[in-house]
Steps between C-alpha positions, in 0.01 A plus 500: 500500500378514153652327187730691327318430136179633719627862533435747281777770371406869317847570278502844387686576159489716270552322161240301606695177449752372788722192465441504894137451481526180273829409758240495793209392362601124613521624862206779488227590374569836271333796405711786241415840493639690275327825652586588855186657490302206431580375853214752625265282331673172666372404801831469771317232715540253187876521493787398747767710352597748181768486362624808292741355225751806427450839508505658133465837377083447474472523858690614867475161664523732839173702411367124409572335836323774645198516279445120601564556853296817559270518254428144295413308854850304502602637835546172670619333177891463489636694167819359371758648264678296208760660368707365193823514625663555870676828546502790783185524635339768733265300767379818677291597143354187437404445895373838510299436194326173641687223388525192655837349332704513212658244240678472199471293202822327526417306810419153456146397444488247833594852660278716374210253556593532860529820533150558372324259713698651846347822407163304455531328801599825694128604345386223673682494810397884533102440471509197754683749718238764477250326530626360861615847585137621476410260751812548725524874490125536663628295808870677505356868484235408769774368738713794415298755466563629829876392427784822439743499239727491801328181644544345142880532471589416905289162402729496167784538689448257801376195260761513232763394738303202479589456132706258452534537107491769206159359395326510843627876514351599210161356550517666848562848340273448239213407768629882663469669175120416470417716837632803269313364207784484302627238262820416343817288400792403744857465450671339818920483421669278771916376455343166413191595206312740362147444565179648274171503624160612443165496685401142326843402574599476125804751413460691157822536264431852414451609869802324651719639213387824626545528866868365384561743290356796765652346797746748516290829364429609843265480800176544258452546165142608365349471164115582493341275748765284557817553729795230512648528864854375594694441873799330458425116399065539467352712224116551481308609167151657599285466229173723607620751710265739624427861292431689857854624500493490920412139484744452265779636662372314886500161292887580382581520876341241671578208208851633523512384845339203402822445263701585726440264737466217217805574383672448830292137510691449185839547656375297826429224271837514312665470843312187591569324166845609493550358858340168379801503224750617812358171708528277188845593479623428830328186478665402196846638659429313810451173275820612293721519859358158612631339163824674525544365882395154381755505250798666744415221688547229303826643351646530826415123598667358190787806567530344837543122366730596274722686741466186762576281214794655389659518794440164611646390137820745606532360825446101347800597241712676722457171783628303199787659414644526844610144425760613294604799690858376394433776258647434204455756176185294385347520835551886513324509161218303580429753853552784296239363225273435842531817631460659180156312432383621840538858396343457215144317675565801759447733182192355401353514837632897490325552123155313623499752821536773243238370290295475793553842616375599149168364553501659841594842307222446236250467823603843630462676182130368458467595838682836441227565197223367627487711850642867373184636463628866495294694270261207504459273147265496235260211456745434168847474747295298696388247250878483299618383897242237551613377128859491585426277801 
């Protein structure tokens, strides 16, 4: 991984002057246009990244992004957007248009700085990636050349039971996607996360806040090339979708199924974590009733004692008194003060068995939470119980 003083940034503005370029120019190396069209004359294999700072009335920064990417030779170079202030902003433009990800000027400096070299790195990532597809893809299409689109998905579907995580799912449906020669960005959405992915494994900003935003839009959604599709908690954004319109529309229905049966991997997965939560539970209940037993148990032994001790003091006192069973008004006072100190221990012994049915009550009601499952319990329900114990 390079340096990041060792990568080289073309900033685009039109007064010819940017506070951002001298900002950066500690982190990259810069080159200011003040020209969009001068970026014909730049060559795009000598930068890692343009960055367009603001969009004024001298240019469209949409009709920019797409001069760069289609015409100037920066079709593989990410295009970000600085805006100067944060506000309501329509992704489905700026994606359309080409760009790679937007900021604004208020963020801090640290952030921006990282921003700029994840987009870089994506560059990076992306290349590497090619480059080992090249070799991959000749062996892949060999062994499935004689491979259906029907073959392809039954394997999907047989080996992603396998999965045993979001991340080994999306690999798995990436590595279908290349038999249809079709790339794109992944947005898996289980009870527990919300998992991003892409091809090199790195999830973009810009693409993730998309598919969040769509998730609900319907079963597809095309714009040009690209088509966003959506089944329940996975959502697929094709990025090169075929122009024959009949292989367009047999790609739609065979990576649906593909989502489909991702999607209900998803849910399979959500059951198995939440019944790793449901086992932790018990287990922690199951340690909670042997502590409460332990300590009934204890109580009762000392409960016990003091009940054989008190009687055994009544008895002693009573023994003693028959002496003087010529009961005189003294000696009726001091059996009455004997008898009356023996209800009182009784008492006690009758408050400590409440006390101790308290605890026993306690037990029930973790018991009584912990097992009505009715309607089952989110992974949040779950958790506040475990905390409680």
């Amino acid at each position: 991984m390079s340096k990041p003083a060792e990568q080289r940034i073309l900033i685009i503005n039109s007064t010819g002057a940017s506070p951002l370029a001298e900002a950066l120019g500690g982190q990259f190396h810069v080159r200011l246009l003040s020209d969009p069209n001068q970026a014909r004359d730049e060559s795009a294999q000598d930068f890692d990244a343009v960055l367009m700072d603001g969009c004024s009335g001298d240019y469209d920064c949409l009709a920019v992004c797409r001069l760069l990417k289609t015409e100037a030779g920066f079709g593989d170079v990410p295009v970000i957007l600085m805006l100067s202030t944060a506000g309501d902003i329509e992704l489905m433009p700026l994606y359309d248009a080409g760009f790679d990800d937007v900021l604004t000027a208020s963020m801090p400096r640290s952030e921006l700085v990282a921003r700029i070299q994840k987009s870089v790195f994506h560059r990076i990532a992306n290349r590497q990636l090619h480059s080992r597809l090249m070799q991959a893809n000749a062996l892949a299409m060999s062994a499935m050349s004689d491979t259906s689109d029907l073959g392809v998905n039954i394997q999907f579907l047989v080996h992603c039971h396998q999965c045993n995580n979001l991340d080994e799912l999306g690999m798995l449906l990436f590595r279908t996607l290349a038999h249809y020669r079709i790339s794109g960005s992944l947005q898996l959405r289980s009870e527990f996360e919300i998992k991003n992915l892409e091809e090199n494994g790195l999830a973009k900003d810009l693409e993730a806040r998309l598919l969040l935003e769509l998730k609900d839009a319907g079963r597809y959604v095309d714009f040009g090339r690209r088509c966003v599709m959506n089944y329940e908690q996975v959502s697929l954004l094709v990025k090169n979708m075929p122009e024959d319109p009949k292989r367009f529309g047999a790609i739609k229905d065979n990576v649906f199924s593909l989502l489909q049966g991702a999607s209900a991997r998803v849910k399979a997965i959500d059951g198995a974590r939440m019944l790793e939560l449901e086992r932790d539970l018990l287990r922690g209940m199951s340690h909670r009733m042997q502590d409460v037993m332990r300590q009934v148990d204890e109580r009762y032994q000392v409960v016990m004692k003091r009940c054989a001790a008190t009687v055994e003091d009544m008895a002693m006192k009573i023994e003693q008194s028959i002496l003087f069973l010529d009961l005189t008004e003294p000696q009726e006072e001091m059996l009455t003060r004997i008898t009356q100190s023996g209800v009182v221990a009784i008492s006690d012994l009758f408050n400590d068995g409440i006390r101790i049915d308290s605890s026993f009550r306690k037990l029930l009601d973790y018991l009584n939470a912990g097992f009505s499952m009715e309607g089952g319990r989110t992974p949040e329900e779950l958790r506040k119980l475990l905390d409680r114990l």
